[in-house]
C-alpha positions in Angstrom: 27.8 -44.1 5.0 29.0 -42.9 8.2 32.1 -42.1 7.1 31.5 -40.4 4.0 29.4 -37.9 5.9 32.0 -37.6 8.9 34.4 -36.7 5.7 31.7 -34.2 4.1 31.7 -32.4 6.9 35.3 -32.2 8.3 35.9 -30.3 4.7 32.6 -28.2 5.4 34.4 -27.1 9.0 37.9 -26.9 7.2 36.7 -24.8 4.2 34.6 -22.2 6.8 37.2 -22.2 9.1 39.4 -20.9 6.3 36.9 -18.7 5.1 35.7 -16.9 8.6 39.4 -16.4 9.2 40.1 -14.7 5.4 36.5 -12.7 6.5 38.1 -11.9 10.0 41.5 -10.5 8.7 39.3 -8.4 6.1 37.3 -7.0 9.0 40.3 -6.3 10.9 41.5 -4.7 7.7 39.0 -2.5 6.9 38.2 -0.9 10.5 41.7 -0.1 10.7 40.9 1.8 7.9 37.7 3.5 9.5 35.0 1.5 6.9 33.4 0.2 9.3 30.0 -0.3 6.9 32.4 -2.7 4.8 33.9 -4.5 7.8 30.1 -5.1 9.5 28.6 -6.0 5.9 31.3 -8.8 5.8 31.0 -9.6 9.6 27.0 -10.3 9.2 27.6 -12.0 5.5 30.3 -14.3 7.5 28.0 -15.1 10.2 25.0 -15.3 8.2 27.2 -18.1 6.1 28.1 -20.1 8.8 24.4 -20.3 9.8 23.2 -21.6 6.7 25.9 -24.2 6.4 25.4 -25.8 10.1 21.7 -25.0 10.7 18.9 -27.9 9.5 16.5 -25.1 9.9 17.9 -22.8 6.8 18.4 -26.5 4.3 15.6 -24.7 1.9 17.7 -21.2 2.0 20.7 -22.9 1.1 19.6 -22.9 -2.7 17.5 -19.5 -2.6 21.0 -17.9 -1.2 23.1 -18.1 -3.9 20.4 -16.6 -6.6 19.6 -13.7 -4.1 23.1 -12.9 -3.5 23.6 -12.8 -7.0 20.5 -10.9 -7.5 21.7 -8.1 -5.0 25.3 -8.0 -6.0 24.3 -7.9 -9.5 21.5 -5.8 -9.8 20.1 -4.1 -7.1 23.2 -2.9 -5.4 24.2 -1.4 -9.1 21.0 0.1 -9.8 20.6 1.7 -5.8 24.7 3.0 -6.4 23.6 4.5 -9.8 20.7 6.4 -8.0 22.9 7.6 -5.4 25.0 9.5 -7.6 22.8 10.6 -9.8 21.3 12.7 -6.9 25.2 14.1 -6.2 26.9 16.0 -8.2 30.2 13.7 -8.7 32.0 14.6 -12.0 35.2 16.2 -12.8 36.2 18.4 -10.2 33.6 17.0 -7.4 35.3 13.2 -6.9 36.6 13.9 -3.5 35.1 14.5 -0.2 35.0 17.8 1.7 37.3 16.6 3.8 40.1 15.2 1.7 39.6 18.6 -1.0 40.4 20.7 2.4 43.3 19.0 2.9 44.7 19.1 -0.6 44.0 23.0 -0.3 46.1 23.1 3.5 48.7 21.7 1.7 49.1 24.0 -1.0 52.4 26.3 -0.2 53.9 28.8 -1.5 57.3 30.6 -0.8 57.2 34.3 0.4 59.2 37.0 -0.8 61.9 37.2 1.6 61.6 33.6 2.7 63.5 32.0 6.3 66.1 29.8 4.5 68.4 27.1 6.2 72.0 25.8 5.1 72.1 22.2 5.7 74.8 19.5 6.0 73.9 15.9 5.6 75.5 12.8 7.4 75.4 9.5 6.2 75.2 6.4 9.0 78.0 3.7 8.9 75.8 2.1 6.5 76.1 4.5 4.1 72.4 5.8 4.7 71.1 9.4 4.9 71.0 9.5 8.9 70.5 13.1 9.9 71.3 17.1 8.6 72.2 19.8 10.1 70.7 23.2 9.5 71.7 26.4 10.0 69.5 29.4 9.6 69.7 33.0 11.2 70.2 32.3 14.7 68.6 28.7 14.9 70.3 25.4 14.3 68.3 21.8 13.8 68.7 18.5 13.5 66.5 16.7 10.5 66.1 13.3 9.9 64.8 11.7 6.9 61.7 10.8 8.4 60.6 14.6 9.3 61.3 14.9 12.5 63.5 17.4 13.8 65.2 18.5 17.1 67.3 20.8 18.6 70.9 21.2 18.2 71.5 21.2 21.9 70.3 17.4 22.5 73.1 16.1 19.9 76.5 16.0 20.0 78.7 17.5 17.5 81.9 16.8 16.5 84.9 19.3 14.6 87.7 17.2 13.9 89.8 19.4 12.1 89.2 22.9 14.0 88.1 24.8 10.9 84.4 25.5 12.0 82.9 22.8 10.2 80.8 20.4 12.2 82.0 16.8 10.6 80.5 14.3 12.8 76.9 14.5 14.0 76.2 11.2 17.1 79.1 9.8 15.2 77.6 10.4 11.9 79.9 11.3 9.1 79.6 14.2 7.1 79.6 13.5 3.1 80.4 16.3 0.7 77.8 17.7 -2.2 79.2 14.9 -4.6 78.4 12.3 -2.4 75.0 13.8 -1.8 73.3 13.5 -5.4 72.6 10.1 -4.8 70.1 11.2 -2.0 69.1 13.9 -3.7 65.6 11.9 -4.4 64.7 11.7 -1.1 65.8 14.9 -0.3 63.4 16.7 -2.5 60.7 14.9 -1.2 61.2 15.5 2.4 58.9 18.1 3.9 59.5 19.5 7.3 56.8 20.1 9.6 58.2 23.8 11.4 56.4 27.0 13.2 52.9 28.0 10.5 54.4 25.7 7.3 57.1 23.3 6.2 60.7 23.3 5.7 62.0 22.1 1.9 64.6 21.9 0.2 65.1 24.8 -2.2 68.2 24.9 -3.7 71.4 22.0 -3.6 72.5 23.8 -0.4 69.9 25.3 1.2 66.3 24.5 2.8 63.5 26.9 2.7 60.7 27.5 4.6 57.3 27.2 3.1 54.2 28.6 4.3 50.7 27.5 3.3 48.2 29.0 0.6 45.3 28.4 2.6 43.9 27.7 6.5 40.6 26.2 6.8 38.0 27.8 9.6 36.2 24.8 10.7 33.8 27.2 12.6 33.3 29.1 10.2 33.6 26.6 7.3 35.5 29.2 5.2 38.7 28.8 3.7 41.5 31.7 3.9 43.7 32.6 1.1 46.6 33.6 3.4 48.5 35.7 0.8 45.6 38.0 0.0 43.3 37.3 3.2 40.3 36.5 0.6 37.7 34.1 1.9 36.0 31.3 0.1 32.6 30.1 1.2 31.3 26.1 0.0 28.3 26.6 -2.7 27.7 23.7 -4.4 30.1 21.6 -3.7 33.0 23.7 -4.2 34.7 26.8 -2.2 34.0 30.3 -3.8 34.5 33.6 -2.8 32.6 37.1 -3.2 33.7 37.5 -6.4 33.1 34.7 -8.5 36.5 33.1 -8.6 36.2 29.3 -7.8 38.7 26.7 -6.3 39.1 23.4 -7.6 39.2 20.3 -6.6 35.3 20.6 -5.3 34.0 17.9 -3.2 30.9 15.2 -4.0 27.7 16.4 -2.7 23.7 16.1 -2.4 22.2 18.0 -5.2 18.4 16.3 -5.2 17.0 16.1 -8.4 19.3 18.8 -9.8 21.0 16.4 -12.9 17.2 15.7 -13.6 16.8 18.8 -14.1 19.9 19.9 -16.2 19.5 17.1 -18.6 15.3 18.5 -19.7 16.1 22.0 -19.5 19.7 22.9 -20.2 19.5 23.3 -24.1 23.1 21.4 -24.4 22.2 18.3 -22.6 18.4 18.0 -23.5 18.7 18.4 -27.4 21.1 15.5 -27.7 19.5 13.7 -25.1 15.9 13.5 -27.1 17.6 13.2 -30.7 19.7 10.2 -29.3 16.2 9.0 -27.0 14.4 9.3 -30.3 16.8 7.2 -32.5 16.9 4.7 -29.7 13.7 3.9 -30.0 13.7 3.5 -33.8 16.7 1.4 -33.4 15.2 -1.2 -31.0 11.8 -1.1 -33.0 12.9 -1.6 -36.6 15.3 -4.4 -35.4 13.0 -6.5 -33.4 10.5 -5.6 -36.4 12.4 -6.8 -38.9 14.3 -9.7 -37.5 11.3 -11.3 -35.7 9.4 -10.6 -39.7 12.4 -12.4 -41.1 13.1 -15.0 -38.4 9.0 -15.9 -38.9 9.5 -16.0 -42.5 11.9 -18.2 -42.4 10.6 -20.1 -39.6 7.4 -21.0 -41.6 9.5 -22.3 -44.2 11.0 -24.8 -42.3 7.9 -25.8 -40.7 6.3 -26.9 -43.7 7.3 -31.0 -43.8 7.1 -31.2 -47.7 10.2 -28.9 -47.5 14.0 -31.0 -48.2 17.2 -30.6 -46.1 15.4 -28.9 -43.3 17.2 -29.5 -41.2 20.7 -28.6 -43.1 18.8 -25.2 -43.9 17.9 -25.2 -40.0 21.8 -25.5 -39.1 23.1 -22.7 -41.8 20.7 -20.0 -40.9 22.0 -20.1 -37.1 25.3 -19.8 -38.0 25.5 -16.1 -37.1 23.9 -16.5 -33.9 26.3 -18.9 -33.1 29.2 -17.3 -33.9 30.8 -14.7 -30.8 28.6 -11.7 -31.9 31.7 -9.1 -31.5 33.3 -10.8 -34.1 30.7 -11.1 -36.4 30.4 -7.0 -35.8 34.3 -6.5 -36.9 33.6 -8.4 -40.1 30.5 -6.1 -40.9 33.1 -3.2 -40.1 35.4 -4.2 -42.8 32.4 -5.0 -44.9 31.1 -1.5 -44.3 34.7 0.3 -44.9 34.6 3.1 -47.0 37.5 2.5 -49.3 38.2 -1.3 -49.2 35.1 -2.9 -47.8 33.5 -5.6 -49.9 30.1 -3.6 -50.3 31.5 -0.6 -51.9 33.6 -3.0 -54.1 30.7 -4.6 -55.4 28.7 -1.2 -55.9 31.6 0.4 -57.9 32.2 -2.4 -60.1 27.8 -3.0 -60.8 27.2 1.0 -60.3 29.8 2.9 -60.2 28.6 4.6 -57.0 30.2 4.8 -53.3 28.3 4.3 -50.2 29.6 5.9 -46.9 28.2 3.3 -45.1 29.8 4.3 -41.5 30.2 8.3 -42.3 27.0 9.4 -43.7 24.3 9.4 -40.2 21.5 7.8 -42.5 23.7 4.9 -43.7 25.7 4.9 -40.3 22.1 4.2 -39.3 21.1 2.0 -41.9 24.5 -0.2 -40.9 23.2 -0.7 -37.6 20.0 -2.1 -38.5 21.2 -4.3 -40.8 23.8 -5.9 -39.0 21.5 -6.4 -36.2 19.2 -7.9 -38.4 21.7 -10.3 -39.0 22.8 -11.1 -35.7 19.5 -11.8 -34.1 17.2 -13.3 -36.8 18.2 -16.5 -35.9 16.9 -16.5 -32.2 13.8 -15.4 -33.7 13.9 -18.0 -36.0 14.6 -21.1 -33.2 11.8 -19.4 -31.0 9.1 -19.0 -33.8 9.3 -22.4 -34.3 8.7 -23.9 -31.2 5.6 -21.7 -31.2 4.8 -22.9 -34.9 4.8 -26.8 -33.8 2.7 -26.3 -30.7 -0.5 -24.7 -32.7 -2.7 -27.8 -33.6 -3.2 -28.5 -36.9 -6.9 -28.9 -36.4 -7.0 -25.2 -36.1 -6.3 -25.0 -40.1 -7.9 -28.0 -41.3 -11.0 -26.1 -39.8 -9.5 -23.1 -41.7 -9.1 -25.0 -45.2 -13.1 -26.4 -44.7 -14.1 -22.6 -44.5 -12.4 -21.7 -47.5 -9.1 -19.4 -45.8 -6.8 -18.4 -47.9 -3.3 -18.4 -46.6 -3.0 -15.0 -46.0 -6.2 -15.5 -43.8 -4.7 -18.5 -42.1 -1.7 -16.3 -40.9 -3.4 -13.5 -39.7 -5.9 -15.1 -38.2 -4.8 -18.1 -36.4 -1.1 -18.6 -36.5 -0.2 -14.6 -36.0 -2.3 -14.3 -32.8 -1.7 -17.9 -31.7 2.1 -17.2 -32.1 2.2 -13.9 -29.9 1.4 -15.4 -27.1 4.8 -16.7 -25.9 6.6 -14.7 -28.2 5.6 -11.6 -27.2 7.5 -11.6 -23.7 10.5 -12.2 -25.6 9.3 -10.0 -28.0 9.8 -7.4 -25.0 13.0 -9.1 -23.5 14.1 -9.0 -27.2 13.3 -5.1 -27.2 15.0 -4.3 -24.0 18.2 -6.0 -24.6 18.6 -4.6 -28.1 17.9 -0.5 -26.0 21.1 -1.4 -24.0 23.2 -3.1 -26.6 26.0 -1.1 -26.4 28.3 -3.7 -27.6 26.7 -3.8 -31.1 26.9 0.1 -30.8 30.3 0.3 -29.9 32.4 -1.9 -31.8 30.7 -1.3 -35.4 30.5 3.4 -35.1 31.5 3.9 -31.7 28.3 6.0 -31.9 30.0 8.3 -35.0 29.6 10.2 -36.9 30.3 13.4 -35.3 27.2 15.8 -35.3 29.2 18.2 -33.3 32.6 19.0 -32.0 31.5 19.9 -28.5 28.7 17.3 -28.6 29.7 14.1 -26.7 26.4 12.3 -28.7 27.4 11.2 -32.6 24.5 10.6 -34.8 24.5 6.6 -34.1 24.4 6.9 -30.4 22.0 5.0 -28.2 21.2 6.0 -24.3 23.9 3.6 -23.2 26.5 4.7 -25.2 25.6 8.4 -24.4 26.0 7.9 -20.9 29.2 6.0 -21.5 30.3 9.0 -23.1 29.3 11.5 -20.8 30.7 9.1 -17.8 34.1 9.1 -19.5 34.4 10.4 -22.7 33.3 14.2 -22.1 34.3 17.2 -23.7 34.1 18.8 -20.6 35.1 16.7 -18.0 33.8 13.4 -17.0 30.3 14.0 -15.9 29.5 10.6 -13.9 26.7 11.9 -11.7 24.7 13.0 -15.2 25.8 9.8 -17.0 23.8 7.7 -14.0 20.8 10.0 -14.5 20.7 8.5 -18.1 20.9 5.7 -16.5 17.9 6.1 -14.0 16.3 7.4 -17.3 16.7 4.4 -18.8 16.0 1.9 -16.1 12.3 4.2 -15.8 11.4 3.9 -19.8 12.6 0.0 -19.9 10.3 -1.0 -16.7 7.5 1.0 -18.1 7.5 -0.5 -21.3 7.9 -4.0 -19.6 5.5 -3.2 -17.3 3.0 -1.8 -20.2 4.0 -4.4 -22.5 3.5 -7.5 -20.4 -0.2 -6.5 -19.1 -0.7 -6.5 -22.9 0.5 -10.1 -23.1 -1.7 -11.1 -20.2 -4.6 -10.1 -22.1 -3.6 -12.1 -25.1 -3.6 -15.6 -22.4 -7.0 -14.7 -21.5 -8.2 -14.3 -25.2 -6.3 -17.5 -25.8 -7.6 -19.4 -22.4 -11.1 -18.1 -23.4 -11.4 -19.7 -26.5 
């Protein structure tokens, strides 16, 4: 005994000790890259570990831990992140911060008129590396290397061997001609210069130019100067923009409050999308859980009824679809649904004669939906109505029968009410899961059809799928910061409705406990 826990816990010290020095190097890591949120979170998640696995004091937490980590990781840090930028305006053009967007405008160059230009002479090391060059310009001469440093002439030594005015050592350096020098020519052109108000570059295959910048930022002013026509750009809203309208991009991320709130209700392109597809949402997660929980406790009392043979073959086919992977039970209704060669249409045009456009047509694209979902979840409601079926007692309907009850009476009555009980919280689970389905969405219309060119929302499009689209599939950019308002949209309407839903429930248990 003694030595199987002497063993347990020389791997508990081994497998921590490799851990807290992977979590030290990733501290290390991350403040030598200034996140120093990142590198205490991991510091305190480290030590917090270590406490939980030597401490007798935390044995209970050592199984709450893992759930709550979880739990945070999973859903609370997503759904805090997804507020946060719905109250910025980060979208296309805003990704950056102010600081990185004013030194991608600092950088900016551009070459004046009549610009200083340098003639330059490379030299390649005895290993037949770029070492240095030499360049010449109107009454200054430098010394480059390939890092970006340069120096004076005057602390190098120069070498002419031949007397014809041609410097052809540089430190010992040899001098290679212009054929030699395409094979550095890579480098070369990416070599910028730090020199005097910009940067030197190289401008042609013999010369160097130097390049002065577009812009110079006034940190006390917080302006930004366009130095070739001296106009000034002021930040408003997350980008800079000058006097006359005219507006720089890249822009920066920024507070906006509850600005993308307000876009989405009152700008007439975002809010008459936003309600149809809200709308149809709505319908789509009601007529599914309708019809499949009708048709799962259809079938459901069917099998319930012992007189019934092969129940439990019948039990095994009708949860076929539920247990096959549901996104490829969606490609087969996609084929199914094709235009052209799906089966469907097959069969219509050799009964009929007529052509559905199941997926191109909005009100059949619609109709699709519906009834695939139908398909893929009737069995769940199926298995769950009944396990609710067997636990009613029978004594309920003999009682019934004595009274004279008809069947239809006997339904609504006593197993209808009796059966919502626990099936209406997954009644509401069932409800929620099918508003955020966008894999069922996705893979069968991609939310087509088209209702508009310009309009990210197609006529099958649920919330999620909307946001997708505005996150990365926009017309005009991808508009993240309004896609996680959609979001927040439709966090708020599924708690509600839970919220709403399950007091309901709770007043069913009492009617149920009160009998």
């Amino acid at each position: 005994m003694w030595r199987n826990v002497t063993v347990s816990y020389l791997f508990k010290i081994i497998g921590l000790g490799l851990l807290d020095a992977l979590a030290l190097a990733v501290c290390i890591m991350f403040i030598l890259d200034g996140n120093f949120i990142f590198s205490g979170s991991v510091g305190i998640g480290t030590l917090l570990l270590n406490w939980l696995a030597f401490s007798p004091r935390s044995y209970p937490l050592r199984y709450l831990v893992p759930g709550l980590f979880f739990l945070v990781g999973m859903v609370v840090y997503p759904m805090v992140y997804t507020t946060y930028i719905s109250l910025t305006n980060y979208s296309t053009g805003h990704i950056l911060t102010k600081q990185h967007a004013i030194e991608q405008f600092t950088k900016r160059e551009y070459l004046p008129l009549q610009p200083r230009h340098f003639v330059f002479t490379p030299f390649l090391s005895e290993q037949r590396k770029l070492a240095a060059m030499l360049l010449v310009g109107e009454g200054e001469e430098l010394v480059v290397f390939p890092d970006g440093r340069w120096e004076p002439v005057e602390s190098h030594e120069l070498e002419d061997e031949d007397d014809d005015g041609t410097v052809d050592r540089l430190n010992g350096w040899v001098r290679i001609g212009r054929r030699e020098l395409v094979a550095h020519i890579g480098k070369l052109q990416t070599l910028r210069v730090p020199f005097e108000d910009g940067w030197l570059r190289m401008a042609t295959f013999t010369e160097f130019h130097l390049f002065l910048p577009c812009y110079r930022y006034d940190p006390v002013q917080d302006i930004l100067i366009d130095q070739q026509t001296s106009k000034v750009y002021q930040p408003v809203k997350g980008q800079f923009t000058a006097e006359d309208g005219e507006v720089l991009y890249p822009g920066w991320t920024e507070y906006v409050g509850l600005q993308n709130f307000i876009r989405l209700v009152t700008t007439p392109s975002y809010y008459r999308p936003f309600f149809r597809v809200f709308l149809w949402t709505v319908e789509w997660s009601f007529f599914t859980v309708l019809f499949s929980f009708a048709l799962g406790l259809a079938l459901a009392i069917l099998l319930n009824d012992p007189k019934m043979r092969l129940r439990k073959l019948y039990r095994s086919l009708l949860v076929v679809s539920w247990a096959m992977p549901s996104f490829i039970s969606i490609l087969v209704w996609r084929g199914l649904f094709n235009t052209e060669f799906g089966s469907f249409n097959q069969l219509l045009r050799l009964w009929f004669g007529v052509t559905v456009s199941w997926l191109v047509e909005p009100f059949w694209a619609k109709f699709s939906l519906i009834l695939m979902n139908i398909w893929l979840t009737f069995p769940y409601m199926m298995v769950v109505s009944l396990g609710a079926l067997q636990s009613i007692p029978d004594e309920l309907y003999e009682a019934a029968r004595v009274d004279g009850a008809s069947a239809w009476q006997r339904f609504w009555r006593i197993t209808l009410p009796l059966l919502m009980i626990p099936i209406a919280p997954l009644l509401i689970g069932s409800f929620a899961t099918t508003f955020n389905n966008f894999t069922v969405i996705w893979l069968l219309t991609e939310g087509g059809p088209v209702i508009r060119i310009a309009e990210p929302a197609g006529a099958t499009d649920i919330l999620i799928s909307y946001a997708y689209k505005l996150a990365f599939l926009g017309a005009r950019g991808n508009e993240m910061a309004l896609s996680s308002t959609v979001a927040v949209v439709i966090f708020v309407i599924i708690v509600t409705i839970s919220a709403v839903s399950f007091r309901h429930t709770r007043g069913l248990e009492e009617v149920y406990y009160g009998l």
